[in-house]
C-alpha positions in Angstrom: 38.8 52.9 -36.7 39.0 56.8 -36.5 36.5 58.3 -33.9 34.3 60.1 -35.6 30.3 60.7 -35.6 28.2 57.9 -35.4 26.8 58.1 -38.9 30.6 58.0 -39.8 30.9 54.8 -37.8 27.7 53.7 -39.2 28.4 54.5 -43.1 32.1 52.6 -43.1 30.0 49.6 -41.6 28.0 49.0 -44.4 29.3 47.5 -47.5 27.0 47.1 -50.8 27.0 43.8 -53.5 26.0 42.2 -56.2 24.7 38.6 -56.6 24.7 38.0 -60.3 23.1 34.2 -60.7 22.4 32.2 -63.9 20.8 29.4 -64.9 22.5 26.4 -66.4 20.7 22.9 -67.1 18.0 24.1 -65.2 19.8 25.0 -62.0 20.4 28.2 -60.6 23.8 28.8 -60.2 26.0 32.2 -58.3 28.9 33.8 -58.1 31.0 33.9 -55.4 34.7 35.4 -54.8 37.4 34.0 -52.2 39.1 37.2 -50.1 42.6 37.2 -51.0 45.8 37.8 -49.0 47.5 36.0 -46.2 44.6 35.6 -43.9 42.2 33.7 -45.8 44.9 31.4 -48.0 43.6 28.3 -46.3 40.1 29.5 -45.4 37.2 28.1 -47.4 33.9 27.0 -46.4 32.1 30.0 -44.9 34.6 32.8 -46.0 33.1 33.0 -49.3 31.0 35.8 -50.4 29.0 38.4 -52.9 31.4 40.6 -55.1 31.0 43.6 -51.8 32.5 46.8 -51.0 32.3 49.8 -48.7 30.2 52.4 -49.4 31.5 55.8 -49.2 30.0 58.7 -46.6 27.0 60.0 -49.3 27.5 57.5 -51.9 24.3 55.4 -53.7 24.7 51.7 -52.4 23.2 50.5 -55.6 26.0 52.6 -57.4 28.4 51.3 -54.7 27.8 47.9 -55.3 28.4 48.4 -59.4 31.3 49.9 -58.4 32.8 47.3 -56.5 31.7 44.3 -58.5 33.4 45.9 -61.6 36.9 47.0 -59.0 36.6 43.2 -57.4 35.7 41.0 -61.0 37.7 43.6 -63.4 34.7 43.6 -65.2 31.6 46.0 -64.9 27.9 45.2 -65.2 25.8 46.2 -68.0 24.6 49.6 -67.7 21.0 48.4 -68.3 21.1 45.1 -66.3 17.8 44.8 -64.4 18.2 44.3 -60.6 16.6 42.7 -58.1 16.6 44.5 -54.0 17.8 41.6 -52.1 17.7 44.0 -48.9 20.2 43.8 -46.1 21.4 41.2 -43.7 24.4 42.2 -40.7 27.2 39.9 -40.5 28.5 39.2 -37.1 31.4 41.9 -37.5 28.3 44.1 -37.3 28.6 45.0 -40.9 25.7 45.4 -42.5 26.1 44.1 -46.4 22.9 45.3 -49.0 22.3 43.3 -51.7 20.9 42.9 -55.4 20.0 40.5 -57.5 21.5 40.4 -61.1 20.9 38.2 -63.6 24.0 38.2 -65.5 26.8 35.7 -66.7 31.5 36.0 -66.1 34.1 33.8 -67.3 35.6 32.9 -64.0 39.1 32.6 -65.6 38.9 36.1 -66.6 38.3 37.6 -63.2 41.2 39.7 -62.1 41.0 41.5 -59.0 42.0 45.6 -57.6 44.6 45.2 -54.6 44.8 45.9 -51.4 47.3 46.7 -48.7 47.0 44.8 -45.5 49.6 44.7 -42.5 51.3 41.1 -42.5 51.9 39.3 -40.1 49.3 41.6 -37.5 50.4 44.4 -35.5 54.4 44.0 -37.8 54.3 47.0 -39.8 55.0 45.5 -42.6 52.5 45.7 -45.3 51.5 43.4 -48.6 49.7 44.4 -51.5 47.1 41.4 -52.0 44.4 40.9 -54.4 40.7 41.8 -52.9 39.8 38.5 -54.3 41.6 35.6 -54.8 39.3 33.6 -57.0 35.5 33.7 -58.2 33.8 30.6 -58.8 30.0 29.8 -60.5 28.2 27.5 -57.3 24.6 25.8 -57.1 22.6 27.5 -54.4 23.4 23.9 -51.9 27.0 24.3 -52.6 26.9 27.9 -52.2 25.3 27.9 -48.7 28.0 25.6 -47.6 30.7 28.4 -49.1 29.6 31.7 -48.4 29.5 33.9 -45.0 27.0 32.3 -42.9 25.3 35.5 -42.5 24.7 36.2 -46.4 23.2 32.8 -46.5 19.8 34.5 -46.0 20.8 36.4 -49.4 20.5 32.9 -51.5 17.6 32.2 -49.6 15.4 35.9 -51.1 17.3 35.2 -54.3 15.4 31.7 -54.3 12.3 33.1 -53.6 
């Protein structure tokens, strides 16, 4: 990271998402997306997480997180889709991830991902172009505790109550 002023630091440590949820035979069920790229090919339980993205210096978070589910899923949200303030929970990278609610409904196998570039192997030089996301998948709250980033746990947890 760049030096820079501490609301600079601050700003590129806080990412905002959406956690769209459904119901389907009477469970509640969410979407989650796998990180793509090298890193996280054979990662699963607890590397999951909420469609999520970096907000920009001045940006809206809300508008942030719209912004990135629609670059991560390849899809947007309705313009009109009520949301729900989830608040925000810190990750233990110190990122601080804010969060709403969304009721709302993908096809999974329609998902397609913006890329990224990412050095590969570390410290090479040599970069890949990888997907953000790998994969998005519908889970029921248990399974998604097991799956997502410990630290958004507490995200399924307001999103219950």
């Amino acid at each position: 990271m760049r030096a820079g002023s501490y609301d600079q630091v601050m700003a590129a440590a806080r990412s905002a998402g959406i956690l769209l949820h459904r119901v389907r035979q009477g469970r509640t069920e969410v979407l989650l997306v796998h990180p793509g790229g090298p890193l996280w090919a054979r990662r699963d339980l607890g590397s999951w997480s909420i469609p999520k993205g970096e907000l920009d210096a001045d940006e809206d978070p809300l508008a942030a997180a719209r912004r990135e589910f629609a670059e991560e899923l390849g899809t947007p949200l309705a313009a009109d889709a009520p949301t729900l303030a989830l608040g925000e929970v810190r990750q233990r990278s110190g990122k601080r991830v804010l969060a709403w609610a969304v009721a709302g409904d993908v096809d999974v196998d329609q998902v397609h991902s913006n890329t990224a570039r990412v050095e590969w192997p570390p410290r090479s030089g040599r970069m890949l172009e990888v997907p953000e996301i790998d994969r998005a998948a519908w889970f029921e709250l248990d399974e998604a505790r097991r799956r997502i980033n410990p630290a958004q746990v507490e995200l399924l947890d307001r999103l219950s109550r």
